[in-house]
PDB file of N, CA, C and O in Angstrom:
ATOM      1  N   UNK A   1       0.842  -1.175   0.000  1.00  0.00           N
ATOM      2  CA  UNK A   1       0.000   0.000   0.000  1.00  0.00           C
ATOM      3  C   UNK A   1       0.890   1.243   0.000  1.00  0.00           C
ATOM      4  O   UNK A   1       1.833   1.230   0.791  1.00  0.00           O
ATOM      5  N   UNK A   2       0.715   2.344  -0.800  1.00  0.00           N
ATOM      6  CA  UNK A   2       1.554   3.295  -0.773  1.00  0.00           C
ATOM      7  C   UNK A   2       0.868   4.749  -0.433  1.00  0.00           C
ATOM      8  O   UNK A   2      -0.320   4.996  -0.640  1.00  0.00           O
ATOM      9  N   UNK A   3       1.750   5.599   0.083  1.00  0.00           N
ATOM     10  CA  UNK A   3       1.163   6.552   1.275  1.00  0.00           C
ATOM     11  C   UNK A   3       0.869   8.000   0.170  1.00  0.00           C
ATOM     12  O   UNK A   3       1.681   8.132  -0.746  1.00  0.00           O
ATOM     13  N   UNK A   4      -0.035   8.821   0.260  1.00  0.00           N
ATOM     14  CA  UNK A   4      -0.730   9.572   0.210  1.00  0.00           C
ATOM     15  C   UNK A   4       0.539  10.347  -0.518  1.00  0.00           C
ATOM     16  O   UNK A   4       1.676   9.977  -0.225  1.00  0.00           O
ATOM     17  N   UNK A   5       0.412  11.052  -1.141  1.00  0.00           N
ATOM     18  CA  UNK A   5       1.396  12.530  -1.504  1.00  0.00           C
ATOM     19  C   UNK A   5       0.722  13.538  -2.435  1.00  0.00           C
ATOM     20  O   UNK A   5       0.352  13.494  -3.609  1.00  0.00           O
ATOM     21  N   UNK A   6       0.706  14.233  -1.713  1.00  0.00           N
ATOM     22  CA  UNK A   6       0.241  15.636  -2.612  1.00  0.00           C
ATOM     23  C   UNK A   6       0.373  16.011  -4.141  1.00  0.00           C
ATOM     24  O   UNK A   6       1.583  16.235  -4.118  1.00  0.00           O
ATOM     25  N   UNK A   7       0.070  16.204  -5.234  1.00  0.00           N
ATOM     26  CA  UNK A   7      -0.019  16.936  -5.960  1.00  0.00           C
ATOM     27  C   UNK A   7       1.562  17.806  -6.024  1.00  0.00           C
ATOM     28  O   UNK A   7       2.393  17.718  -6.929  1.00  0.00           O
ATOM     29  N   UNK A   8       1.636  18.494  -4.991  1.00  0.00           N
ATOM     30  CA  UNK A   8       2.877  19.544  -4.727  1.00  0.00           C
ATOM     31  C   UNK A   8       3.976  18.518  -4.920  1.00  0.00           C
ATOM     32  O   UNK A   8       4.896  18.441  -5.734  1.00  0.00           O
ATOM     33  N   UNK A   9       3.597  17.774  -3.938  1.00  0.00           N
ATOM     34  CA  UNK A   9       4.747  16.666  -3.591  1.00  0.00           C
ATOM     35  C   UNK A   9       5.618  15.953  -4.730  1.00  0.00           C
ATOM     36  O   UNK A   9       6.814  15.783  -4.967  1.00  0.00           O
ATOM     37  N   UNK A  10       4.562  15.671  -5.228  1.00  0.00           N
ATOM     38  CA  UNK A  10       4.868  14.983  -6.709  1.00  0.00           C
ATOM     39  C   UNK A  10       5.910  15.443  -7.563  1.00  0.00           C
ATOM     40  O   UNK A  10       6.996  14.962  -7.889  1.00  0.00           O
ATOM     41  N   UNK A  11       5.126  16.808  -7.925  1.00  0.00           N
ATOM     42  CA  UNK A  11       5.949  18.095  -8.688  1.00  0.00           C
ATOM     43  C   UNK A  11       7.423  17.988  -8.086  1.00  0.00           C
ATOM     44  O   UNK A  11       8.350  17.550  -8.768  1.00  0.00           O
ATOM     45  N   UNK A  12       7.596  18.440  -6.683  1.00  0.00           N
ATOM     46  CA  UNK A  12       8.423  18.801  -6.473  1.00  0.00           C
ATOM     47  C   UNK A  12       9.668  17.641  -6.268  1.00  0.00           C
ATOM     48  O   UNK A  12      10.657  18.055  -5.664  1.00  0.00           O
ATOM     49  N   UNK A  13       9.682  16.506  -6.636  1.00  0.00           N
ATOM     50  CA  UNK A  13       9.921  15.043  -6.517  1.00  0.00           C
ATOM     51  C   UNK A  13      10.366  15.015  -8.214  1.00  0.00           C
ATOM     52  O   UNK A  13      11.451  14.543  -8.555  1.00  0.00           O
ATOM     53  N   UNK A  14       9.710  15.392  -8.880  1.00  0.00           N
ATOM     54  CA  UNK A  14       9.905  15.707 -10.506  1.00  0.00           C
ATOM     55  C   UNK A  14      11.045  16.704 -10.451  1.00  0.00           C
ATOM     56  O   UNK A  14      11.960  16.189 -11.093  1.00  0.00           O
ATOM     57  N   UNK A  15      11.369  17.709 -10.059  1.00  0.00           N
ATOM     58  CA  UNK A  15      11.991  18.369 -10.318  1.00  0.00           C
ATOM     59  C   UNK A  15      13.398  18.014  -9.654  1.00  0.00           C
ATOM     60  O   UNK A  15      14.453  18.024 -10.288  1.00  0.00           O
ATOM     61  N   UNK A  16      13.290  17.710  -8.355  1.00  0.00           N
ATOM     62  CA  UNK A  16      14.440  17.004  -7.818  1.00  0.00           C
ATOM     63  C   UNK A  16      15.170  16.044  -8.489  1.00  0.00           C
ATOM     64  O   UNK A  16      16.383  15.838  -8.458  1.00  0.00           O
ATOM     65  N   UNK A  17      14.181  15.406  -9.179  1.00  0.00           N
ATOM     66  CA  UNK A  17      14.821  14.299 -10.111  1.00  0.00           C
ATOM     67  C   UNK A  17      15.835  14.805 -11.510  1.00  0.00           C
ATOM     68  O   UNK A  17      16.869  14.265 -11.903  1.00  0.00           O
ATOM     69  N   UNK A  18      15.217  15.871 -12.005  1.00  0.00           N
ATOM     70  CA  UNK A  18      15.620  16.360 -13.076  1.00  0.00           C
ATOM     71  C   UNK A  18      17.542  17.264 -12.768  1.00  0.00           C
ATOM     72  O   UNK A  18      18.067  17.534 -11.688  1.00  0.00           O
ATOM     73  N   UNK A  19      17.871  17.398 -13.619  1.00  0.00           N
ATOM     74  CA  UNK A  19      19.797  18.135 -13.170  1.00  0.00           C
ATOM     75  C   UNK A  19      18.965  19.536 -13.190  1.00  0.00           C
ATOM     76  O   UNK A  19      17.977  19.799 -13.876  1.00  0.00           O
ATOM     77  N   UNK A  20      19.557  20.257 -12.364  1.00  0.00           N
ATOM     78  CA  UNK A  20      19.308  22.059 -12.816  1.00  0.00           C
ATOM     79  C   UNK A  20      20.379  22.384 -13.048  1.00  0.00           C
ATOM     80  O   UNK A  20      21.257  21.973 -12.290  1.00  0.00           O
ATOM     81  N   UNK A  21      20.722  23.190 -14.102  1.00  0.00           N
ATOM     82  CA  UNK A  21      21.728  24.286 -14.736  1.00  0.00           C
ATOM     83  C   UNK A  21      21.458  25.630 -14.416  1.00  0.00           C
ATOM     84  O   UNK A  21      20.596  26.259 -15.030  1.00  0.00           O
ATOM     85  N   UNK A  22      22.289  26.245 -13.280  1.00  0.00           N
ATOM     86  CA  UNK A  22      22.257  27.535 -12.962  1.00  0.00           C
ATOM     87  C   UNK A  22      22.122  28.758 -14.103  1.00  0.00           C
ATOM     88  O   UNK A  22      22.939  28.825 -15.021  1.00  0.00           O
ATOM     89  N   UNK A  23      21.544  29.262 -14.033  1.00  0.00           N
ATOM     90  CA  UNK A  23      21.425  30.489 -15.106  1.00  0.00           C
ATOM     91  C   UNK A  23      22.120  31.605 -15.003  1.00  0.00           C
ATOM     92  O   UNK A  23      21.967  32.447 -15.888  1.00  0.00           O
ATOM     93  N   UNK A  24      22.950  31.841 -14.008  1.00  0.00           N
ATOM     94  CA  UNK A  24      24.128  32.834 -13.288  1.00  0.00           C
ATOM     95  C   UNK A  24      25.049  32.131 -13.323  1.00  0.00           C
ATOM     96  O   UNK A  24      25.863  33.000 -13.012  1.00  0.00           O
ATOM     97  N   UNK A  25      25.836  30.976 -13.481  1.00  0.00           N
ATOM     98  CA  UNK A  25      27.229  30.502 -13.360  1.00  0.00           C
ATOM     99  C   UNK A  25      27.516  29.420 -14.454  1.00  0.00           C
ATOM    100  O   UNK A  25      28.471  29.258 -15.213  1.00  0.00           O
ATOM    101  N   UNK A  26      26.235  28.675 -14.245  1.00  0.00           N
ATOM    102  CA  UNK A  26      26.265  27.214 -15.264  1.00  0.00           C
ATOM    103  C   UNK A  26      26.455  25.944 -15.043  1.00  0.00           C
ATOM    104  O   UNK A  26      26.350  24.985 -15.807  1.00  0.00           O
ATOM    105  N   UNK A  27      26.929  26.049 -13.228  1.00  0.00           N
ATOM    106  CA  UNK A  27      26.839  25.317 -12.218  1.00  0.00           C
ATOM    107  C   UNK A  27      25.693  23.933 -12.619  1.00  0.00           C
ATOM    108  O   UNK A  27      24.483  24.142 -12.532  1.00  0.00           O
ATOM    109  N   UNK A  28      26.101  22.865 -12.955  1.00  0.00           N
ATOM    110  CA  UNK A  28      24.954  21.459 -13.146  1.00  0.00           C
ATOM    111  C   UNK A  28      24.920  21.101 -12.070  1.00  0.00           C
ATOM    112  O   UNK A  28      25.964  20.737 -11.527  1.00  0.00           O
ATOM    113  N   UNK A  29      23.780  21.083 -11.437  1.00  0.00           N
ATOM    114  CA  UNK A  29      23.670  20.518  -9.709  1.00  0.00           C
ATOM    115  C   UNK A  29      22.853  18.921 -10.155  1.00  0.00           C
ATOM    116  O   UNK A  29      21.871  18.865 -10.894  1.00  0.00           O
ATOM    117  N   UNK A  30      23.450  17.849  -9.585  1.00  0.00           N
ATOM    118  CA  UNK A  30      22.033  16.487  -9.837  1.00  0.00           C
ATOM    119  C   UNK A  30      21.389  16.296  -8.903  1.00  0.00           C
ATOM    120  O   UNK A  30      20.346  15.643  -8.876  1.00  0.00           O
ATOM    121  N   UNK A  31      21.943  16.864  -7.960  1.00  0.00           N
ATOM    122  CA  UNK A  31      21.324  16.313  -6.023  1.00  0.00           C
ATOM    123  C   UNK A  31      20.588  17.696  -5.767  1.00  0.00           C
ATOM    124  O   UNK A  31      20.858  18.311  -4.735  1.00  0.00           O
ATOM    125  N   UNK A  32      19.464  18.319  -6.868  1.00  0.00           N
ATOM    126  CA  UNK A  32      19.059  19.504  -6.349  1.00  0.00           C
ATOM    127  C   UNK A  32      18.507  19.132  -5.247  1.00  0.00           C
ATOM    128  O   UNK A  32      18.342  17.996  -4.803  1.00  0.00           O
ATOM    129  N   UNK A  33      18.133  20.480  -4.682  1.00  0.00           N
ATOM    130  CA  UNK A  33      17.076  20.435  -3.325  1.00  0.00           C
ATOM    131  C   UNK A  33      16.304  21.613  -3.621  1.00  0.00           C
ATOM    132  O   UNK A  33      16.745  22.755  -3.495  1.00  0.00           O
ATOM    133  N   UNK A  34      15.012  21.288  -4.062  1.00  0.00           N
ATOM    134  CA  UNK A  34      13.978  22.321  -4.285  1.00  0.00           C
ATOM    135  C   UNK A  34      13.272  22.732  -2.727  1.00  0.00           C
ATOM    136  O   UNK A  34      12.777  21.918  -1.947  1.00  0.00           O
ATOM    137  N   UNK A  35      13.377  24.198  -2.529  1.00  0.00           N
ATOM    138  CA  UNK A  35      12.063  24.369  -1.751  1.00  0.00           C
ATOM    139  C   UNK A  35      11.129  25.112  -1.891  1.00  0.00           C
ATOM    140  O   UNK A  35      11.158  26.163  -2.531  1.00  0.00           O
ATOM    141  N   UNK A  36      10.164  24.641  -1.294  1.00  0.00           N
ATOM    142  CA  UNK A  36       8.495  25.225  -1.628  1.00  0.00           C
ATOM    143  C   UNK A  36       8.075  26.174  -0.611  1.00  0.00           C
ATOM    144  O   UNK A  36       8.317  26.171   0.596  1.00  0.00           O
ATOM    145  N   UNK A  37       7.371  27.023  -1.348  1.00  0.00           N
ATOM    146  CA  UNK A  37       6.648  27.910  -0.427  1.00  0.00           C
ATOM    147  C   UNK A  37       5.391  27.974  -0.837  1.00  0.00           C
ATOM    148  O   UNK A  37       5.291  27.682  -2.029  1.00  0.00           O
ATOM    149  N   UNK A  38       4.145  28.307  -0.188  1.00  0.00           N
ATOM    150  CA  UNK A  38       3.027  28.590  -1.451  1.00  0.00           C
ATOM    151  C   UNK A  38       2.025  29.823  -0.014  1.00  0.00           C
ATOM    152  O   UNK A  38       1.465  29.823   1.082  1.00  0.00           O
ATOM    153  N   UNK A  39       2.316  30.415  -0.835  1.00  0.00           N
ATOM    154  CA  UNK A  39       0.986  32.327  -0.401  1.00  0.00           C
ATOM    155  C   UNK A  39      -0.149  31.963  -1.457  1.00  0.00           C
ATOM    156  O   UNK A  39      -0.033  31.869  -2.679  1.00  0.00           O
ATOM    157  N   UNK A  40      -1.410  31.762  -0.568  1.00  0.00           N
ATOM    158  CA  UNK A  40      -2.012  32.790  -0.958  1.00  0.00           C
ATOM    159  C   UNK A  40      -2.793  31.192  -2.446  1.00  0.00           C
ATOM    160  O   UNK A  40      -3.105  30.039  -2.148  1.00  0.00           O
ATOM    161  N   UNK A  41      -2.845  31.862  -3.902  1.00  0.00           N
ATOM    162  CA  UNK A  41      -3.295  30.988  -5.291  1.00  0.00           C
ATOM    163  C   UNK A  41      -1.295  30.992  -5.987  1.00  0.00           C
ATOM    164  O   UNK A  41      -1.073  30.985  -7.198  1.00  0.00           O
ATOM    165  N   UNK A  42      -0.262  31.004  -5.046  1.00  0.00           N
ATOM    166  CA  UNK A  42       0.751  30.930  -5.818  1.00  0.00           C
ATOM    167  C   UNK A  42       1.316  30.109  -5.101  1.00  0.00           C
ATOM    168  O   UNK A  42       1.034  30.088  -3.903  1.00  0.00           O
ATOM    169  N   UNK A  43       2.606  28.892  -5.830  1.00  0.00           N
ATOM    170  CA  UNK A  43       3.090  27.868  -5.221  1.00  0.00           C
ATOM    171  C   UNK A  43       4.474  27.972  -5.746  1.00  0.00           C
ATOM    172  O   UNK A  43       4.743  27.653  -6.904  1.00  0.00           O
ATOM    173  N   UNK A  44       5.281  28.379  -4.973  1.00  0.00           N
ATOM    174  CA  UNK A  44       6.910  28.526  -5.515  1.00  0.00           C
ATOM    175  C   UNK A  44       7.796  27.667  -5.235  1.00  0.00           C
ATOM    176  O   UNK A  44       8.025  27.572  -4.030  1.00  0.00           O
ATOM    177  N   UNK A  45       8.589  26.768  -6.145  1.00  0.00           N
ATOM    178  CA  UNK A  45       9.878  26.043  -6.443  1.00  0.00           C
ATOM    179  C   UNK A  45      11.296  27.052  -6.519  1.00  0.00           C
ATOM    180  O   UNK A  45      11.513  27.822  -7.456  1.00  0.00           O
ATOM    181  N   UNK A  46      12.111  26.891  -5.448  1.00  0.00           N
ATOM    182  CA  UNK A  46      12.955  27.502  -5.635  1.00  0.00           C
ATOM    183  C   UNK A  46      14.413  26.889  -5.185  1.00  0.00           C
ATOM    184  O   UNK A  46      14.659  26.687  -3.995  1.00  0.00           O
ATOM    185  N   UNK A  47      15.172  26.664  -6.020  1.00  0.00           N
ATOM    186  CA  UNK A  47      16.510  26.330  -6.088  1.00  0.00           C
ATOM    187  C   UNK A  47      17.730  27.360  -6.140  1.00  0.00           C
ATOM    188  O   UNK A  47      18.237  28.083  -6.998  1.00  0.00           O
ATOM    189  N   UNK A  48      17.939  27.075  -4.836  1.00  0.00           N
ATOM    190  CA  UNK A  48      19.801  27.800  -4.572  1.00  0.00           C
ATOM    191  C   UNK A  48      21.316  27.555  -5.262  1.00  0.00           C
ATOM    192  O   UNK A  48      22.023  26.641  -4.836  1.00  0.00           O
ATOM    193  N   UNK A  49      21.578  28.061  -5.894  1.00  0.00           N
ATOM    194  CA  UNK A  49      22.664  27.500  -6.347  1.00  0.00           C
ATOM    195  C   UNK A  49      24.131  27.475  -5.162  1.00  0.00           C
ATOM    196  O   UNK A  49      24.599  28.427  -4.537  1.00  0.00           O
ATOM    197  N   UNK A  50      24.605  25.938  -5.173  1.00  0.00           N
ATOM    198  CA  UNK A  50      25.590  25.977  -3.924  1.00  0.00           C
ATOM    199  C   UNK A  50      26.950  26.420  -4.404  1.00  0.00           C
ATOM    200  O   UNK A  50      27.834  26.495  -3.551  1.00  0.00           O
ATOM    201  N   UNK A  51      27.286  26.774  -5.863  1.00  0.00           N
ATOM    202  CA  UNK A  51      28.662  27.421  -6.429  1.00  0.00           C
ATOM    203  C   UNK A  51      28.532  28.788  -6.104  1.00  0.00           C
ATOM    204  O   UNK A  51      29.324  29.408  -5.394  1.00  0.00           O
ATOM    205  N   UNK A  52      26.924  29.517  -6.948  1.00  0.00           N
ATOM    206  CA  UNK A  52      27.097  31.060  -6.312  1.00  0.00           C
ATOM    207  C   UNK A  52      26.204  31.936  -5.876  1.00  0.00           C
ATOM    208  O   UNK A  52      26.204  33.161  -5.753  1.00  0.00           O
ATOM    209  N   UNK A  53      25.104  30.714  -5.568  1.00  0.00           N
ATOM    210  CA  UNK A  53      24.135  31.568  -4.460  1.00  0.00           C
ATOM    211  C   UNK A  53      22.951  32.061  -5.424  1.00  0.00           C
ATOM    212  O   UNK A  53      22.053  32.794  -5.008  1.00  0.00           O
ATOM    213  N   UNK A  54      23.021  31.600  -6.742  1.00  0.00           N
ATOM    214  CA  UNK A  54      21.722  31.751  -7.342  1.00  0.00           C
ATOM    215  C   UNK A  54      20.438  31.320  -7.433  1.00  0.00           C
ATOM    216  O   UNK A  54      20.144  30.135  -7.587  1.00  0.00           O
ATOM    217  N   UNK A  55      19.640  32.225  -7.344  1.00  0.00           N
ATOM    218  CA  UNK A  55      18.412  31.400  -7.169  1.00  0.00           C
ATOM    219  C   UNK A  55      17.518  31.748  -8.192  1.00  0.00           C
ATOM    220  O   UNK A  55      17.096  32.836  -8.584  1.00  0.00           O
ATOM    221  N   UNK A  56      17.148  29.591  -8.840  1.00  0.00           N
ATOM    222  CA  UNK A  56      15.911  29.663  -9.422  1.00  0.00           C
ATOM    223  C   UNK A  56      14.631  29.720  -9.461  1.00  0.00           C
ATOM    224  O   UNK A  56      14.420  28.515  -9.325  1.00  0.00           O
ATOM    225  N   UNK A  57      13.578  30.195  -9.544  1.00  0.00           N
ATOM    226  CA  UNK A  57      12.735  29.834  -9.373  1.00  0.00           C
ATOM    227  C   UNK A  57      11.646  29.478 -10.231  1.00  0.00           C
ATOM    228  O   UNK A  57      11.606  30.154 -11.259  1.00  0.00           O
ATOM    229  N   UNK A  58      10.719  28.581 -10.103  1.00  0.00           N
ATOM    230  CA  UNK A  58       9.211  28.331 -10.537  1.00  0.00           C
ATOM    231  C   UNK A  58       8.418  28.223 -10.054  1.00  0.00           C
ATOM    232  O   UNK A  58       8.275  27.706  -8.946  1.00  0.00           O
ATOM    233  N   UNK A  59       7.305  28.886 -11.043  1.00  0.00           N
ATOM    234  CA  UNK A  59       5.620  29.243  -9.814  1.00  0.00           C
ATOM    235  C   UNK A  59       4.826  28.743 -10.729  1.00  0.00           C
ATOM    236  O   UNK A  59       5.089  28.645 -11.928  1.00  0.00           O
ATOM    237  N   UNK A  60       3.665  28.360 -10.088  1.00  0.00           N
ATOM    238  CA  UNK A  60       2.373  28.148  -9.975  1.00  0.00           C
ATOM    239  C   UNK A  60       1.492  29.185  -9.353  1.00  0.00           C
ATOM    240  O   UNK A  60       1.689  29.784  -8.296  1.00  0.00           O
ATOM    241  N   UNK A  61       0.430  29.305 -10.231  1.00  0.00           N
ATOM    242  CA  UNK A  61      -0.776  29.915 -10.048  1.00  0.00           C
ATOM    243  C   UNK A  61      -2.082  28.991 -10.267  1.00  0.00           C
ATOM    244  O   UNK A  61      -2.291  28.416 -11.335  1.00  0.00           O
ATOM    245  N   UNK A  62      -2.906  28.909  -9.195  1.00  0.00           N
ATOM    246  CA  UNK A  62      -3.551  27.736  -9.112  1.00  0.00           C
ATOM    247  C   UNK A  62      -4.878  28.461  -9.293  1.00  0.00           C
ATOM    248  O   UNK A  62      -5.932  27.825  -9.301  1.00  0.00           O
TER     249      UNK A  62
END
């Protein structure tokens, strides 16, 4: 039997999976670590870059 996960969860499990390429350095991270925030009808993915502190982000508007 497998346990419940959000919608969010999912997403954000997708993206972890995927490499991010920094858009400020060029830095290929594979072990991202996305975090979420969500205000409000908006849901934000946001990735730090650990070479120079850049941050990506992606939103949702629900």
């Amino acid at each position: 039997m497998s346990a419940y996960r959000s919608p969010f969860d999912r997403l954000r499990q997708k993206f972890e999976e995927s490499t991010v390429e920094c858009g400020h350095c060029g830095y290929r991270d594979t072990e991202a670590g996305w975090r979420v925030t969500a205000t409000g009808s908006r849901v934000q993915y946001q990735f730090v870059c650990p070479s120079c502190d850049g941050v990506e982000t992606r939103e949702m508007r629900l």
